[in-house]
C-alpha positions as CSV (number, residue, x, y, z in Angstrom):
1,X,3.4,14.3,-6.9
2,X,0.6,12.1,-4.5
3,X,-0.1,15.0,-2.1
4,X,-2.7,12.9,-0.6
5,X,-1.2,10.3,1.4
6,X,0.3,11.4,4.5
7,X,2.6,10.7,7.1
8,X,3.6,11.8,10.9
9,X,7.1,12.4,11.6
10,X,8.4,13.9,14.9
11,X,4.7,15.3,16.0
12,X,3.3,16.4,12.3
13,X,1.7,15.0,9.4
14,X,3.1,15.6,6.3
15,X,2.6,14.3,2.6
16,X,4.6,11.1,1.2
17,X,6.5,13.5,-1.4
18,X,7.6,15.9,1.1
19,X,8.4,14.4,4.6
20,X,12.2,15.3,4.9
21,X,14.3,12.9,7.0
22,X,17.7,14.0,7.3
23,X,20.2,11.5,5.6
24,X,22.7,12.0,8.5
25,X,19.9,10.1,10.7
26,X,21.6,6.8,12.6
27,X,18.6,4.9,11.7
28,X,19.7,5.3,7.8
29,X,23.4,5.5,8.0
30,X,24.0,2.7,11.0
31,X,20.3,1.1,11.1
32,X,20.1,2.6,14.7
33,X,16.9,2.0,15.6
34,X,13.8,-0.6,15.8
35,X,10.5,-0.3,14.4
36,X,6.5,-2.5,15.0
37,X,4.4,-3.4,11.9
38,X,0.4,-3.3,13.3
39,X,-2.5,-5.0,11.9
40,X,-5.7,-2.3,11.7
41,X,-8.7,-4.2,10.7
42,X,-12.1,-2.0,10.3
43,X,-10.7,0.6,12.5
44,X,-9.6,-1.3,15.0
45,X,-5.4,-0.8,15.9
46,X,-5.4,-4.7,16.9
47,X,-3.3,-5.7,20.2
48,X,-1.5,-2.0,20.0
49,X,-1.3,-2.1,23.9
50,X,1.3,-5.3,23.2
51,X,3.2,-3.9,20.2
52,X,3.9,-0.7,22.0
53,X,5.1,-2.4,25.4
54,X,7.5,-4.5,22.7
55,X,8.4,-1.0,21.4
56,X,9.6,0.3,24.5
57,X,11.4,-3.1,25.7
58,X,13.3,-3.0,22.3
59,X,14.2,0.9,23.2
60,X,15.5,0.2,26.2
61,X,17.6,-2.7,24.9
62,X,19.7,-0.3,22.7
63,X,19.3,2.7,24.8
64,X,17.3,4.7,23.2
65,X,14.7,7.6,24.2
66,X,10.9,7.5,23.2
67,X,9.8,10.9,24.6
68,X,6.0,10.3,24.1
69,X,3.5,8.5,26.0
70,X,1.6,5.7,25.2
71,X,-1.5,8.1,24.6
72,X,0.4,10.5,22.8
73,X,1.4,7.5,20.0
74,X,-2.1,6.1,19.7
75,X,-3.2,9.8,19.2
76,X,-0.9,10.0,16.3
77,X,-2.1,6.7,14.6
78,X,-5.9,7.6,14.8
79,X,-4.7,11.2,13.6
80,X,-2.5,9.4,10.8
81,X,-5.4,7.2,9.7
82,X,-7.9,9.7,9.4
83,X,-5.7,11.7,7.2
84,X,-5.6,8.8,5.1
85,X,-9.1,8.3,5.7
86,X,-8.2,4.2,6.1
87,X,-10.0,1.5,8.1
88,X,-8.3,-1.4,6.9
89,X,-4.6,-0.8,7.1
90,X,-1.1,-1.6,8.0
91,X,0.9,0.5,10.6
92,X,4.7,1.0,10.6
93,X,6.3,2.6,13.5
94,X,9.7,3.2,13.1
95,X,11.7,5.1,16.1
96,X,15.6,6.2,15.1
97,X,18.4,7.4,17.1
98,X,18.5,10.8,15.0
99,X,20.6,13.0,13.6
100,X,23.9,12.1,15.3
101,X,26.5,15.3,17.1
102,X,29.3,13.6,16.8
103,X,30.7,10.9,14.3
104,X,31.5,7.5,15.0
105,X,29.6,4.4,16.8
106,X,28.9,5.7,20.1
107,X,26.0,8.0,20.4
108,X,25.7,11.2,22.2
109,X,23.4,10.2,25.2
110,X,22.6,13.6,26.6
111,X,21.6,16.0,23.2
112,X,20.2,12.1,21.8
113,X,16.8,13.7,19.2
114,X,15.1,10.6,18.3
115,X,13.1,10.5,15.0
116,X,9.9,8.5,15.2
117,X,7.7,8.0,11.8
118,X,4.2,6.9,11.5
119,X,3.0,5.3,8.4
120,X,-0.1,3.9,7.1
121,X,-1.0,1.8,4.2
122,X,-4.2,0.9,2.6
123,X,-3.9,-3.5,3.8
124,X,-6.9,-5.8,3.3
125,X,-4.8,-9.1,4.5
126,X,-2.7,-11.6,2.2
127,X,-4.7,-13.7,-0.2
128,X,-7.3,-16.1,0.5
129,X,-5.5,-18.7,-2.0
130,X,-2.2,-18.5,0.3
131,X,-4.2,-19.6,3.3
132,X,-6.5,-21.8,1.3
133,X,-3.5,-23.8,-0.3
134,X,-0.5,-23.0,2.6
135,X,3.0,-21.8,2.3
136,X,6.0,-23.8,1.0
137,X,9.2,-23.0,3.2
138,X,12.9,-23.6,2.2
139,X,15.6,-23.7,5.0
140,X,17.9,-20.9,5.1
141,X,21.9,-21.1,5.4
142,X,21.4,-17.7,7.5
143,X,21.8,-18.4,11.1
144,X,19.9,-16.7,13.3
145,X,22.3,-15.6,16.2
146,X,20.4,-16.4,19.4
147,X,22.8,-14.7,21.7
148,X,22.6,-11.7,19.8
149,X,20.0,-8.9,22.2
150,X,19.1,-7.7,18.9
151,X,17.6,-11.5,18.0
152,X,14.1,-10.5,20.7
153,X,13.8,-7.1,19.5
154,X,12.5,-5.2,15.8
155,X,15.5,-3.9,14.8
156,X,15.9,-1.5,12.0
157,X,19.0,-4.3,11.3
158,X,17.0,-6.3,9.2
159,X,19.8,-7.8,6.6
160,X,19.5,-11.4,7.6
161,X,15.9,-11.8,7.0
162,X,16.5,-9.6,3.5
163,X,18.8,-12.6,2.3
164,X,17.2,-15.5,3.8
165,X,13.9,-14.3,2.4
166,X,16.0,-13.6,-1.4
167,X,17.0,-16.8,-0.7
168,X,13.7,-18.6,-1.0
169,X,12.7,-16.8,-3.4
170,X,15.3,-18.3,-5.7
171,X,14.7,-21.4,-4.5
172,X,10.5,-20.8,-5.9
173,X,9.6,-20.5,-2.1
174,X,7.4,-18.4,0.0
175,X,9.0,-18.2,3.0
176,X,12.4,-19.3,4.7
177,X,12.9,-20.6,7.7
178,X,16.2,-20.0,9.9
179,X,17.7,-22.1,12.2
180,X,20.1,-20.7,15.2
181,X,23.7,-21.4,15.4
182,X,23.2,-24.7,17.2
183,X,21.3,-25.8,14.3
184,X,18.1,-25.8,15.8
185,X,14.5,-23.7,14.2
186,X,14.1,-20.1,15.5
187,X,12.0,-18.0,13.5
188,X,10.6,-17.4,9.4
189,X,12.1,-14.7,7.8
190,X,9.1,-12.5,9.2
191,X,7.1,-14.4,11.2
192,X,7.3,-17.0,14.5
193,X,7.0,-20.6,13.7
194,X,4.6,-23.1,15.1
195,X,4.1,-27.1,15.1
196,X,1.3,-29.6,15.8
197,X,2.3,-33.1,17.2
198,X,-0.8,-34.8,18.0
199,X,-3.1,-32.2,20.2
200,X,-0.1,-29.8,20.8
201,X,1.2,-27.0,19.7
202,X,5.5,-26.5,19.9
203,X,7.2,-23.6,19.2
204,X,10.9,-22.2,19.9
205,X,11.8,-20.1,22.8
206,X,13.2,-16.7,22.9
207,X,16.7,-18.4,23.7
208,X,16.7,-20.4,20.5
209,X,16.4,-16.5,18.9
210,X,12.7,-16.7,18.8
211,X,10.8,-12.9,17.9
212,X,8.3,-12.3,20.8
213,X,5.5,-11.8,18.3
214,X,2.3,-10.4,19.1
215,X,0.2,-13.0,18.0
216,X,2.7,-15.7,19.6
217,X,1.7,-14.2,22.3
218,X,-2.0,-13.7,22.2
219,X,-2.2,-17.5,20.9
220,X,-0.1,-18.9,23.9
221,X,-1.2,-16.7,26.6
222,X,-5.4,-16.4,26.1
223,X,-6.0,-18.8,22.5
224,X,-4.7,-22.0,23.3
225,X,-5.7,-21.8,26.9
226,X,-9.4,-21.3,25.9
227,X,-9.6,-23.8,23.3
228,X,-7.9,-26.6,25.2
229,X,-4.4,-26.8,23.3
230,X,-1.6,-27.7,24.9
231,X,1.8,-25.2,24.2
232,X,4.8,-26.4,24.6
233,X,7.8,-23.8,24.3
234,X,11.1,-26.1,23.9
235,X,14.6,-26.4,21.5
236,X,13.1,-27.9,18.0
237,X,15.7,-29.6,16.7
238,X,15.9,-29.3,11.9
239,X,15.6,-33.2,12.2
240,X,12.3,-33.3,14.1
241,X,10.6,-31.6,11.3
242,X,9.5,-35.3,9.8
243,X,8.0,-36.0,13.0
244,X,5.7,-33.1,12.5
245,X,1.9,-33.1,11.7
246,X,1.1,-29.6,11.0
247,X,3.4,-26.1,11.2
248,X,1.5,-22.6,10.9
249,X,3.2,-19.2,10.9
250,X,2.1,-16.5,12.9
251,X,2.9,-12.4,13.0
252,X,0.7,-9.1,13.3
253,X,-0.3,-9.2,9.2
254,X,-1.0,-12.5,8.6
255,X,-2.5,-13.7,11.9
256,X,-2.5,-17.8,11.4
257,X,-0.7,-18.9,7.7
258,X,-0.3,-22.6,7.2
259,X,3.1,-23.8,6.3
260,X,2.9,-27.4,4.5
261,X,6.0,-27.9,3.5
262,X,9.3,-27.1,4.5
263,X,12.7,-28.0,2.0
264,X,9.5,-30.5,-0.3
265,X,8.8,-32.3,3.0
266,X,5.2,-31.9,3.7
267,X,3.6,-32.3,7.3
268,X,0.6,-34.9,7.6
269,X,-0.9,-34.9,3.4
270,X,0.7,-31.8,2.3
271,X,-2.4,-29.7,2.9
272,X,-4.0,-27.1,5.2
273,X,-4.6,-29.8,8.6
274,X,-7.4,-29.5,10.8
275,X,-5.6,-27.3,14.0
276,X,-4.4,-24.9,11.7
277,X,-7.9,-24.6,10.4
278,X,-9.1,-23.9,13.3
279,X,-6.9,-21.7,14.3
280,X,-7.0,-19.6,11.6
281,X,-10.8,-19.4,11.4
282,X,-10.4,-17.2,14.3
283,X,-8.9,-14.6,12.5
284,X,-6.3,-13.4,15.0
């Protein structure tokens, strides 16, 4: 048994091999529930003031309780990292409905006892090849449903990505990308998308079923601003992709990861282009 690691559930630290979570929890029997991935990079938890705020919008958009304070969580993640004694690291924050009282879909709003887990993993980023050399995408035939609420938020519902990302695999790809019932690009599998058409920088909206990623936006809102790139947020239609000179990926792990190609087409020579170079020197 690896007694050492450890992880905090519901206000206590306990080891890997013996945190209990009761199987009657909505989060494992009805995926009721939402969860944030953080980047901790030589001890610092980076942009946890934005992945909490997105942690509390996506509670509120099912309707579901998160009885501790802001404080309260980041106490828990230093307390979780010491007793893992990690600097470099990987966070997952997953809240549940709980143990249900009653059966069925509807939750019991009133006697509602959310389960919230913190857990931490020695991370030291992807590879330096994968960023040296960029990813190769494949276009998924999973829709992303851009009407759903659950399309903005970090559900515990995570199916479609599961298949879309199996999917790519199969096909010898890293990564898939998933266009939204009206055909247009939304999102990777795990991570917003990004294009370079001349000097600017496109990406989808939230209504094309866009994630609101934390590094989406940290690049729109303070990068691109301060290094003189224009962002355009529009509707990308799957046929514009040829008219592309660079794409990038962007969420909490990676930061910046070139994508050259998407289905063999490759934007600009097929390599790593100079925007997304510079953008990912800045290690975001």
């Amino acid at each position: 048994m690896n007694t050492d690691k450890k992880l905090w559930v519901n206000g206590e630290l306990a080891p890997h091999d013996s945190a209990l979570l009761n199987p009657r929890d909505r989060g494992f029997t009805l995926g009721d529930g939402i969860f944030e991935t953080i980047r901790v990079r030589q001890g610092e938890i980076i942009r946890i003031e934005q992945h909490l705020a997105r942690l509390r919008k996506g509670a509120k958009t099912i309707g579901l309780s998160l009885p501790w304070t802001d404080s309260e969580i980041q106490q828990a993640i230093q307390e979780t990292l010491l007793a893992n004694q990690l600097k470099n690291a990987y966070l997952r924050l997953t809240l549940s409905r709980g143990v249900p009282t009653q059966r069925g879909l509807l939750p019991d709003e009133k006697n509602s006892r959310p389960s919230f887990i913190i857990q931490a993993e020695s991370f030291m980023g992807y590879p330096k090849e994968l960023y040296q050399r960029g990813m190769h995408a494949v276009t998924s035939s999973i829709r992303r449903n851009e009407y759903s609420p659950l399309a903005n938020i970090k559900s515990l519902n995570y199916l479609d990505n599961i298949l879309a990302r199996r999917e790519a695999e199969k096909k010898g790809a890293d990564e898939a990308i998933l266009l939204n019932t009206r055909g247009n690009i939304a999102c990777a599998s795990v991570a917003n998308i990004f294009f370079v058409k001349g000097k600017t920088l496109l990406t989808p909206p939230f209504s094309e079923g866009a994630l609101p990623g934390t590094v989406r936006e940290y690049l729109i809102n303070q990068i691109a601003p301060q290094y003189g790139y224009d962002i355009i947020e529009r509707v990308i239609a799957h046929e514009e992709l040829t008219e592309m000179d660079e794409s990038f990926l962007t969420n909490a792990l990676m930061g910046v990861m070139p994508l050259v190609s998407i289905d063999g087409k490759t934007f600009g020579e097929g390599k790593v282009e100079e925007i997304t170079l510079a953008l990912g020197a800045l290690n975001l």
